[in-house]
C-alpha positions in Angstrom: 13.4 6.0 13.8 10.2 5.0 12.0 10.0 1.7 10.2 7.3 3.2 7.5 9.4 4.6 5.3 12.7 3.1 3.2 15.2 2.0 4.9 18.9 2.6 4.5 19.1 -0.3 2.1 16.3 1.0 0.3 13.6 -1.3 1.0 10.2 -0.4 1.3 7.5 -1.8 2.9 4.9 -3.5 0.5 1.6 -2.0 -0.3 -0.5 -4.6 1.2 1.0 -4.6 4.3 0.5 -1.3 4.8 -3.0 -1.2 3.7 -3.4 -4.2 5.8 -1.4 -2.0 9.2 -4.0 1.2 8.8 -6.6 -1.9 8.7 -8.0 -1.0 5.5 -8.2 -4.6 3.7 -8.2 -8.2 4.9 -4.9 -10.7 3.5 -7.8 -12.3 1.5 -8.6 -9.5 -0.1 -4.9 -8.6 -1.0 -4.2 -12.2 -2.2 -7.1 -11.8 -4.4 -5.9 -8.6 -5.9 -2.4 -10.1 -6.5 -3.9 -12.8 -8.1 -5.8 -10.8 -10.4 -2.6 -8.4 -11.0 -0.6 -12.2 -11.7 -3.4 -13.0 -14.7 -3.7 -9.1 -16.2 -1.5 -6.6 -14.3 -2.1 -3.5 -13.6 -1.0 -1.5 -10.3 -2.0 -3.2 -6.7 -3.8 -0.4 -5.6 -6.1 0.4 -8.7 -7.1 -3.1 -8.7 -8.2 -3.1 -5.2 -10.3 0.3 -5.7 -12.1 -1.5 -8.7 -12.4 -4.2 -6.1 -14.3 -2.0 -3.9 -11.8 -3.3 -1.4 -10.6 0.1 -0.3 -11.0 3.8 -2.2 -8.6 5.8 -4.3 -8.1 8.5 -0.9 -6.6 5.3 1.4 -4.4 4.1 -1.4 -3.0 7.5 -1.4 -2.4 8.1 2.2 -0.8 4.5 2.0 1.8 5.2 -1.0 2.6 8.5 1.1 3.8 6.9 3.6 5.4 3.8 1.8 7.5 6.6 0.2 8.3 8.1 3.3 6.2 11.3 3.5 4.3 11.5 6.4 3.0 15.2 6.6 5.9 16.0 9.3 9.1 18.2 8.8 12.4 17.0 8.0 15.5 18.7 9.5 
């Protein structure tokens, strides 16, 4: 069973760790962004693509899978 997706409890794994798994973004540059989403919010990921931490395609590919989708077939 994979550990990307929710669990049975419904937990999923956090953004940045993901992004930080596919070895996207540094945990500097994460704390960073959820410093600046503490002070004016916004979503994690847009603020790390104004960053020019990581771009608008890897935060896609990383939500997929935090939701569970990974391109393969469910029976």
């Amino acid at each position: 069973m994979s550990n990307d997706g929710p669990s049975a409890s419904g937990h999923r794994k956090l953004l940045g760790v993901i992004l930080q798994e596919m070895d996207l973004v540094m945990e500097s540059e994460i704390q960073e962004a959820l410093e600046i989403q503490r002070r004016e919010g916004g979503l994690l990921g847009e603020i790390l693509v104004r960053l020019i931490y990581t771009a608008p395609e890897e935060i896609a590919v990383a939500l997929t899978l935090q939701s569970g989708f990974d391109g393969e077939e469910r029976r």
